[in-house]
Backbone as CSV, one residue per row, in Angstrom:
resi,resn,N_x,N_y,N_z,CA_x,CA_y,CA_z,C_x,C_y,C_z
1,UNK,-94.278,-117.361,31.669,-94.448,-118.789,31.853,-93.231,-119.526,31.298
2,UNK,-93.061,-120.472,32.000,-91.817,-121.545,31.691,-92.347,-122.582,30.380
3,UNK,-91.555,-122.925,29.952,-91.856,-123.887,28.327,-92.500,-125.109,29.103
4,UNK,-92.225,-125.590,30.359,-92.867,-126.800,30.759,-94.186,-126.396,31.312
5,UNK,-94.385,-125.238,32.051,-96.013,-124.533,32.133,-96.723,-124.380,31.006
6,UNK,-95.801,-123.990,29.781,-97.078,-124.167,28.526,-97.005,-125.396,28.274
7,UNK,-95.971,-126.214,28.417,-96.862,-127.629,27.467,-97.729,-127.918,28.788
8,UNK,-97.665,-128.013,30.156,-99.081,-128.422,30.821,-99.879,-127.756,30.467
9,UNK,-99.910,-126.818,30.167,-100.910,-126.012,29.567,-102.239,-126.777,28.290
10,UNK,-101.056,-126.813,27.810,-101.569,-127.162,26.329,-102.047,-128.519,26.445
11,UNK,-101.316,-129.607,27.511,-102.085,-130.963,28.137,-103.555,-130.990,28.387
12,UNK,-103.325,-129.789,29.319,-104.621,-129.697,30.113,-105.569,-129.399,29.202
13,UNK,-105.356,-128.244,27.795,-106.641,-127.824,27.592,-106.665,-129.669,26.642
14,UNK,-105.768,-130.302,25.913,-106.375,-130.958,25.553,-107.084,-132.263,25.991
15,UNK,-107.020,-132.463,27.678,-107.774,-133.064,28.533,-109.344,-132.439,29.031
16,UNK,-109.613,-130.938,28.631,-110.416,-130.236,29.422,-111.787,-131.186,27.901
17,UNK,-112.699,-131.526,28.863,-113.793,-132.015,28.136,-114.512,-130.623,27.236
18,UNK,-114.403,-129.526,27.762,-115.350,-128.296,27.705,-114.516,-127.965,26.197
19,UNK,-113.506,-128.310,25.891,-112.789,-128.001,24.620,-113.306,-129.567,23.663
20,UNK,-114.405,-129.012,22.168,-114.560,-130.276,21.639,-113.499,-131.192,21.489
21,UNK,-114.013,-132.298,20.762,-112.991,-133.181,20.334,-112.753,-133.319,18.843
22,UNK,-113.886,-132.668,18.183,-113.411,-132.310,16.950,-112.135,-131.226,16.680
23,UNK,-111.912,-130.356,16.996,-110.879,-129.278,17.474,-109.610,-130.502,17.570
24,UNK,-109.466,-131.161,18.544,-108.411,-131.998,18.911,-107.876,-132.804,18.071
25,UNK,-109.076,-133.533,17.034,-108.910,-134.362,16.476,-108.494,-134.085,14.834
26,UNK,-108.563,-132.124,14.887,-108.253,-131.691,13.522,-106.778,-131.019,14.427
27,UNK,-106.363,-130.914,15.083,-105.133,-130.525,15.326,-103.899,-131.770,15.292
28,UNK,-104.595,-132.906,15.871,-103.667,-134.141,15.294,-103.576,-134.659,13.872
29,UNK,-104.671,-134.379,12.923,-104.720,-134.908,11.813,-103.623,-133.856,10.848
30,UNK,-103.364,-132.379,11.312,-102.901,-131.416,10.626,-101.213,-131.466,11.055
31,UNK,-100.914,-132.414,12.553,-99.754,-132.695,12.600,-99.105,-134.233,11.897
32,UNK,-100.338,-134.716,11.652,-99.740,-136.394,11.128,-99.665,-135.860,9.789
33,UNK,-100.456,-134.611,9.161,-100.297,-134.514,7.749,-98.560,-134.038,7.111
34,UNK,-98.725,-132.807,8.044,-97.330,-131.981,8.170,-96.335,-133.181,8.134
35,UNK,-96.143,-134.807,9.226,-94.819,-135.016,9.162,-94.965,-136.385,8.173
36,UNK,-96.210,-136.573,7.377,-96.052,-137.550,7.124,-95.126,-137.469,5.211
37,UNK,-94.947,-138.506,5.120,-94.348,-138.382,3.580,-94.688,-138.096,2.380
38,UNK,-96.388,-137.982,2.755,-97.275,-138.738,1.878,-98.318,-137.242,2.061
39,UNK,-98.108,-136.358,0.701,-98.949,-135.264,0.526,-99.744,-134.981,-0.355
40,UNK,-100.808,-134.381,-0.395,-101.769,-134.361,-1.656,-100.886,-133.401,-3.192
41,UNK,-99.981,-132.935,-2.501,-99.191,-131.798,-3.958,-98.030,-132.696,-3.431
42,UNK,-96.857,-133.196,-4.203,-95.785,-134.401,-3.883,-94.870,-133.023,-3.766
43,UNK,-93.776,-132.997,-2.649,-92.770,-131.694,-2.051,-91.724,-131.271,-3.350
44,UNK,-91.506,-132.409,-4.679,-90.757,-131.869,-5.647,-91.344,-130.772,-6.425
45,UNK,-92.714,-130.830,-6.615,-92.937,-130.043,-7.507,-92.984,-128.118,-6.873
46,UNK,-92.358,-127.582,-7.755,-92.046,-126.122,-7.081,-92.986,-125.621,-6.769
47,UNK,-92.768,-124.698,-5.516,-93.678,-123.997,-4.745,-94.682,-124.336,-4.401
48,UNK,-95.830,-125.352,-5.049,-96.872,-125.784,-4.439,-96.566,-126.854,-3.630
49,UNK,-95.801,-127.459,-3.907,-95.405,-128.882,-3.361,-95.326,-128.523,-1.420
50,UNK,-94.686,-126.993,-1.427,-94.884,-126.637,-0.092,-95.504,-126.207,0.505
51,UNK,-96.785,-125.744,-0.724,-97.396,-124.524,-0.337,-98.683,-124.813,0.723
52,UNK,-98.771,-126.610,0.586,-99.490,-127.050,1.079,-99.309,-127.755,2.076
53,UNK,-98.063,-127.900,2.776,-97.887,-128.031,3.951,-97.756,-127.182,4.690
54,UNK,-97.759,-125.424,4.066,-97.466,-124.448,5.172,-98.925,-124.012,5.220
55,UNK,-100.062,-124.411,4.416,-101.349,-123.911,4.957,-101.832,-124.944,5.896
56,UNK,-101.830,-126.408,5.359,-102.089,-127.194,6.669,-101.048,-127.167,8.063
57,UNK,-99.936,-125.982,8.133,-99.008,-125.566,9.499,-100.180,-124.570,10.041
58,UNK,-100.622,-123.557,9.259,-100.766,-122.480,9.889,-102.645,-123.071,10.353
59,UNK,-103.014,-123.059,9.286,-104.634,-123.926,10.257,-104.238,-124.961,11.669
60,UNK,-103.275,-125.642,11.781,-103.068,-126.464,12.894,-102.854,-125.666,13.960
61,UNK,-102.095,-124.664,13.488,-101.952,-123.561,14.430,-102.767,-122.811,15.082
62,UNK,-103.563,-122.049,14.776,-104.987,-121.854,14.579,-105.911,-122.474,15.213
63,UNK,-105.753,-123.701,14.707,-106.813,-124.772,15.778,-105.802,-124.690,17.095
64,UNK,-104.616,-124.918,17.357,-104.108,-124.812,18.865,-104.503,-123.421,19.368
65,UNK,-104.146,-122.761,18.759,-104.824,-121.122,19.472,-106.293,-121.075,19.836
66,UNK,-107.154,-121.897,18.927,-108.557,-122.228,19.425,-108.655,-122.681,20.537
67,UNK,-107.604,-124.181,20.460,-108.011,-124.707,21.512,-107.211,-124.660,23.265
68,UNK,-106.481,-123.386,23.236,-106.378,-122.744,24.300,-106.984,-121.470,24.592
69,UNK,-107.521,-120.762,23.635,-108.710,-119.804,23.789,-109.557,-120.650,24.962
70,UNK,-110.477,-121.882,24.076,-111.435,-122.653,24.770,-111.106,-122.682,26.434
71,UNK,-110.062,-123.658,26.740,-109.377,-123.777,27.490,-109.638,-122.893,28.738
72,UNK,-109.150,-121.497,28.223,-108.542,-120.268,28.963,-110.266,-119.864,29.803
73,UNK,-111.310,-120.121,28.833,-112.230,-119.831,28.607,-113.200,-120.340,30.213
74,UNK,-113.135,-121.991,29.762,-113.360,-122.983,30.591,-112.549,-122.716,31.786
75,UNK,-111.258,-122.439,32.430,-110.784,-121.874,33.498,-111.679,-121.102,33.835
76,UNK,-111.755,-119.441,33.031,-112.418,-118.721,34.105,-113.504,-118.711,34.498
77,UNK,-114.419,-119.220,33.882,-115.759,-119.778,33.969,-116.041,-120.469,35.518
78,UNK,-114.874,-121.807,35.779,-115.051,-122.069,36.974,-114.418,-121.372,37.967
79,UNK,-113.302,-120.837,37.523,-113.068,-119.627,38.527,-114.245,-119.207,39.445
80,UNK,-115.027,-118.005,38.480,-115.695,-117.729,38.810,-117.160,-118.268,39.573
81,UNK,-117.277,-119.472,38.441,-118.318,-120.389,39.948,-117.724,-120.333,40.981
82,UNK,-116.625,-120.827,40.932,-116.122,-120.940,42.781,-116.035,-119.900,43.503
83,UNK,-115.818,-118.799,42.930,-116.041,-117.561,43.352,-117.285,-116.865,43.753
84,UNK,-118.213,-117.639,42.846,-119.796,-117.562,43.206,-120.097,-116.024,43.063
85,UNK,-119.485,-115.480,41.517,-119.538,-114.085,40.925,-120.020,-114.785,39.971
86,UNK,-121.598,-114.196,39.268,-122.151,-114.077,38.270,-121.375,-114.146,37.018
């Protein structure tokens, strides 16, 4: 797949209703956390200061892998209705 097929990708699942909106709404909150200035451990203090923006990276992550699992999920599902295979 081409980099512009995954981000439609990644559009779509986050347009697909069948993917919650809680999911969506913890994948934006884990990217406004990541770029914002403003962290619960402040970035001077050593090692924790980061340690907590690379666990709220990798859960955001996580939730995107969820929410193209879902996604992938919801495709074949209607696939298969239309296919009118059990």
């Amino acid at each position: 797949m081409t980099v512009f097929k995954k981000i439609l990708f990644f559009i779509q699942a986050l347009l697909n209703p069948a993917v919650p909106s809680r999911m969506k709404y913890e994948m934006g909150a884990c990217l406004l956390y990541f770029i914002s200035p403003i962290d619960f451990v402040p970035d001077f203090i050593p090692i924790t200061g980061k340690a907590d923006d690379i666990v709220i990276l990798f859960w955001g992550c996580k939730r995107v892998f969820d929410v193209l699992k879902l996604h992938r999920q919801s495709l074949a599902l209607k696939s298969k209705e239309a296919n009118g295979t059990p």
